[in-house]
N, C-alpha and C positions, 0 to 999 in steps of 0.2 A: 930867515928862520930864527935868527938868533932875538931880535926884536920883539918878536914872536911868543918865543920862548920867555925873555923877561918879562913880557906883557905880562904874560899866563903866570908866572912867579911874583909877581908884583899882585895882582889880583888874591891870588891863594896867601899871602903874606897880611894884605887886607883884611879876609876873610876870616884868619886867624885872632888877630887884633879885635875883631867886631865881635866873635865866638867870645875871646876872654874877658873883652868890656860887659856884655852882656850875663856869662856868669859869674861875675864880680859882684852885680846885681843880683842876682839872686840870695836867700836867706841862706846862712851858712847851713850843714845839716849834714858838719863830720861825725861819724861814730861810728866809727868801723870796728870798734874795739867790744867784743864779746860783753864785757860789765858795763856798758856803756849802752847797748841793745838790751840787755838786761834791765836796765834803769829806767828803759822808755819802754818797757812792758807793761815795769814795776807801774810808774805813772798812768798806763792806760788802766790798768785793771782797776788804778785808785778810785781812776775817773768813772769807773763803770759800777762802781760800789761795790768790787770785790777783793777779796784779800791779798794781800801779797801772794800770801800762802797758798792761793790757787792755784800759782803755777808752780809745780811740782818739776819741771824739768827743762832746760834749755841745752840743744847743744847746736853748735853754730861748727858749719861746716870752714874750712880752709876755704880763704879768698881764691878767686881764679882769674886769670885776666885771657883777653886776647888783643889781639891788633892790628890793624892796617894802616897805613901810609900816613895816614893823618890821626887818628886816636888809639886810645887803647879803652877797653872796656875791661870795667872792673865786675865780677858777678861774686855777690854773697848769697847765700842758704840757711837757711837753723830751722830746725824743727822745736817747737816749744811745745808744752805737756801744761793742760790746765784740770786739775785736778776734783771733782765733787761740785762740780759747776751745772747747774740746770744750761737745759736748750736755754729756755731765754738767755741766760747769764753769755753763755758762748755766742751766740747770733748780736749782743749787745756789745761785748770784747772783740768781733767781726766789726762792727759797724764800724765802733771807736779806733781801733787801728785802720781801717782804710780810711777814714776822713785822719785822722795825726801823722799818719805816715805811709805816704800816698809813694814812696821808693821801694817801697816794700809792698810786695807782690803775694797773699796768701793761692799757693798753689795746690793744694790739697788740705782737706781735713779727714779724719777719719776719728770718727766717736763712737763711745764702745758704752754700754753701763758699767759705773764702778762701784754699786751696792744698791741700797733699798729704797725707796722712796718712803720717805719718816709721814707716818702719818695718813698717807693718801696723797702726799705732797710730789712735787715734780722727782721725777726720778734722779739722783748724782750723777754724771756724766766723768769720763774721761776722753777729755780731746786729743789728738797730736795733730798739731795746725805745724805744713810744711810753708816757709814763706822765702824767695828770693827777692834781690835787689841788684840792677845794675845800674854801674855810675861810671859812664863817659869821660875820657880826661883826654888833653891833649898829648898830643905823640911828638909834634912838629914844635922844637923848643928853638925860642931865640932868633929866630929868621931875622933879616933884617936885608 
């Protein structure tokens, strides 16, 4: 049993090893910090040809973790506010975040009008887009 038993620790010590070579490969994609998620909104919204300005509100919830034997999971939240944005404009800021940042999970929107359509033109919208992220980490430090 005891042979056995190393086997099976010797394998799970492998496994751990092979998990962190292969996230080491991976592109880094820390930014867990509130102004740092902020920044990569800021960036999308550039990318989408809308203003900073459009987003009128971010609050990001307290991280939360859980765990088991072998990991801990990390889970983030924010709700972000995009302000006098057309449907197009939000379904284009949709797109552009889920292709740039595919960690982050949009979980809800909820769109409301937020004034007049100038003109005849699309209506201004107000978004609150809810988005999580969970990020895997090892729990099992230093085996050897």
């Amino acid at each position: 049993e005891a042979r056995v038993a190393k086997a099976e620790l010797v394998r799970v010590v492998e496994l751990v090893q092979e998990e962190r070579r292969l996230r080491a490969e991976l592109p880094e994609r820390k930014a867990s910090a509130s102004a740092s998620l902020q920044a990569r909104i800021s960036g999308v919204l550039r990318g989408c040809g809308l203003p900073s300005g459009a987003l009128s509100g971010l609050t990001p919830e307290p991280e939360t973790s859980g765990r088991d034997v072998a990991s801990t999971v990390k889970r983030r939240k924010a709700v972000l506010v995009l302000q006098g944005a057309t449907l197009a404009e939000v379904g284009r800021f949709l797109k552009a975040w889920r292709e740039t940042e595919p960690g982050w999970v949009v979980s809800n929107v909820e769109i409301t009008p937020s004034g007049h359509a100038p003109g005849g033109g699309d209506l201004p919208l107000r978004a609150a887009i809810g988005m999580e992220s969970a990020e895997l980490t090892d729990a099992i430090r230093d085996l050897k």
